[in-house]
C-alpha positions as CSV (number, residue, x, y, z in Angstrom):
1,X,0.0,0.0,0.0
2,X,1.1,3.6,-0.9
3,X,-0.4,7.2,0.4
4,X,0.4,10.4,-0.8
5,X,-0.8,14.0,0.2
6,X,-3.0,16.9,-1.2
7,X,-3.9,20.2,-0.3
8,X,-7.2,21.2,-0.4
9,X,-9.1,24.2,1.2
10,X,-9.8,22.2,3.6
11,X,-6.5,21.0,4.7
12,X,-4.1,18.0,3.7
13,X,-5.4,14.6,2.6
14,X,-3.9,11.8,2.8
15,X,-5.0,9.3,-0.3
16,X,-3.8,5.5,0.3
17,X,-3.9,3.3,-2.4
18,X,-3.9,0.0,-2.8
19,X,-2.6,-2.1,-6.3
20,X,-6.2,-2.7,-7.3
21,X,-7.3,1.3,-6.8
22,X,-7.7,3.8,-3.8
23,X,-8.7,2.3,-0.5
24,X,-8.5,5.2,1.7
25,X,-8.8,9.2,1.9
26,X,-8.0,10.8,5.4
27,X,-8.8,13.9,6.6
28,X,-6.0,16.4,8.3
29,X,-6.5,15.4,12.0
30,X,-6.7,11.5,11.2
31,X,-4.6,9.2,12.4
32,X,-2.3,8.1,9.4
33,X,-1.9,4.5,8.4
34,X,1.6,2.9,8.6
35,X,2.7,2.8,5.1
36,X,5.2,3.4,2.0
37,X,4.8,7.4,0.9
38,X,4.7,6.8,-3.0
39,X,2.4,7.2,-6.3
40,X,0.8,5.3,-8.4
41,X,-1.6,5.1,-11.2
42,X,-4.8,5.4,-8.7
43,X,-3.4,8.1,-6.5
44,X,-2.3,10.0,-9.3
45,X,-6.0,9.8,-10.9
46,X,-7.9,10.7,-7.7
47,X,-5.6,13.7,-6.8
48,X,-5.9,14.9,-10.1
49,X,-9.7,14.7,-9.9
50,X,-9.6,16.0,-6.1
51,X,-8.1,18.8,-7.2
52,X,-10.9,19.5,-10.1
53,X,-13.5,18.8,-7.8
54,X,-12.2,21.9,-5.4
55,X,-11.3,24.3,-8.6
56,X,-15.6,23.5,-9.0
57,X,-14.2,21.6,-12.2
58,X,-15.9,18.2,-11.4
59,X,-19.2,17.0,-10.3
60,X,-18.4,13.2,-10.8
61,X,-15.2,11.1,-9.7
62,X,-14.7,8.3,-12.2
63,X,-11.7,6.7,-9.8
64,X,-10.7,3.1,-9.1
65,X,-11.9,2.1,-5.9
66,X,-10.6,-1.0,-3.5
67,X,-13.4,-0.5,-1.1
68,X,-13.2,-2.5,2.1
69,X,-16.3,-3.1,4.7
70,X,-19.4,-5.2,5.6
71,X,-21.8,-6.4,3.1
72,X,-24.1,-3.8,4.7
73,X,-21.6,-0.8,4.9
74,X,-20.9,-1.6,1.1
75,X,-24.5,-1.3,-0.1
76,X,-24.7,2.3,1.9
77,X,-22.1,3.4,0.2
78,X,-22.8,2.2,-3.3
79,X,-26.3,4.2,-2.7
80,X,-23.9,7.7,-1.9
81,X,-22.8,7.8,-5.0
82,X,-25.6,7.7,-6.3
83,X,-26.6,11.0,-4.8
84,X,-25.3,14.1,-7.5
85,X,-22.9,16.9,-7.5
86,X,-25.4,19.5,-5.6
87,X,-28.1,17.0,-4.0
88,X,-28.4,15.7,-0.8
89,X,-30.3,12.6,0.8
90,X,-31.4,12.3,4.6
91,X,-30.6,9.2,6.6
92,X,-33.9,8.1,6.6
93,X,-33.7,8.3,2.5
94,X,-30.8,6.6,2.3
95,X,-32.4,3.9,5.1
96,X,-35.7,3.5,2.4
97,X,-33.0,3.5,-0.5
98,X,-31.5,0.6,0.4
99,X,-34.4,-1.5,1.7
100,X,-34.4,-0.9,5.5
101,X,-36.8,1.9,6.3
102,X,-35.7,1.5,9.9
103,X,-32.0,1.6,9.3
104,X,-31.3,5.5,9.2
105,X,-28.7,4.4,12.5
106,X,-27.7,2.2,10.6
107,X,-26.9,3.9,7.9
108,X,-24.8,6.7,10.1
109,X,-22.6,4.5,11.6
110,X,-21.7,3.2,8.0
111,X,-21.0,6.4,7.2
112,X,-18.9,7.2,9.8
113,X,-17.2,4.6,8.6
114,X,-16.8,5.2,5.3
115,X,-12.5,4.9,4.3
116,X,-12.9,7.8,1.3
117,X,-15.0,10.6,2.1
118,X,-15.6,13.7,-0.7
119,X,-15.0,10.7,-3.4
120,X,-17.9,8.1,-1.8
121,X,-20.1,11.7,-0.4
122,X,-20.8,10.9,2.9
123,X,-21.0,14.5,3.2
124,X,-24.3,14.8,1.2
125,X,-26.2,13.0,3.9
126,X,-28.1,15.3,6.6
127,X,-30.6,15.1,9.1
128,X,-34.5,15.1,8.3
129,X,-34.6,18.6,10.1
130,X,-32.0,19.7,7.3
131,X,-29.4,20.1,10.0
132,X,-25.8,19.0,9.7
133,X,-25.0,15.9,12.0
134,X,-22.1,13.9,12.1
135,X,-18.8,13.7,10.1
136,X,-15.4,12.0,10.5
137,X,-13.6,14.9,9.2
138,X,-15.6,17.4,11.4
139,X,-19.0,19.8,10.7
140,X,-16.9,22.7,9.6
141,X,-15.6,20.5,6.8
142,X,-18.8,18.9,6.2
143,X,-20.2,22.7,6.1
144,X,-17.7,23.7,3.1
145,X,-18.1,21.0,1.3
146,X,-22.2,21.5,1.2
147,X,-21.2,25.0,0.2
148,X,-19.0,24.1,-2.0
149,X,-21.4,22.1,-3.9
150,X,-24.2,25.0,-3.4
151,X,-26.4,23.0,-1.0
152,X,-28.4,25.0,1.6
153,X,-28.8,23.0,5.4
154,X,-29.8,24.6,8.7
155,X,-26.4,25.7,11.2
């Protein structure tokens, strides 16, 4: 496994990637994984794209992903990215999405698992009230990246 960094407006990411595609993005104040700094093919192509999406160059990532998870955290995150550039989806959505209307908590602690936010949009998920609730890279990052994309929540 290799990681490399990228600065963003919202800090330094660190982008791990394994030989079959990227496996991890981590925000500034997580704790790094013990591996080789390098580059490759898939690191390459997702901060290339990272940096588009942050320029407001790129609505869709079209990078190789080597997701790991549950059977269960994998079908949550398949439905994220199914959710556009500019839209957003409530727990409870995402819950009725995927067949379990009575999921939504569910549902948030896959997302707070989720190994490559901004890329997989965790972000795009708020709360039925339209408030912002949790995120592993914190709500002020959460907050700019539903600016970023022009979607209005409740502070």
């Amino acid at each position: 496994m290799l990681y490399d960094y990228l600065d963003t407006p919202i800090g330094r990411l660190t982008i791990y990637s394994s030989e079959n595609g990227i496996m991890r993005i981590d925000f500034p104040n997580d704790k790094h994984m013990k591996c080789d700094r390098g580059t490759n093919e898939f690191i390459d192509s997702c901060k290339k794209q990272l940096k588009l999406y942050f320029d407001g160059r790129l609505r869709e990532f079209k990078i190789k992903l080597d997701i790991r998870g549950t059977d269960f955290q994998k079908l949550v995150w398949k439905e994220l990215m199914k959710i556009p550039y500019g839209f957003y989806a409530t727990y409870g959505e995402i819950a009725k999405r995927i067949g379990k209307p009575n999921a939504s908590r569910a549902v948030g602690n896959a997302l707070n698992k989720n190994p490559i936010p901004i890329v997989i949009p965790c972000h795009r998920v708020i709360g039925s009230d339209m408030t912002l609730k949790g995120f592993g890279g914190g709500l002020n990052i959460k907050a700019f990246l539903l600016k970023h994309e022009g979607i209005v929540f409740k502070k």
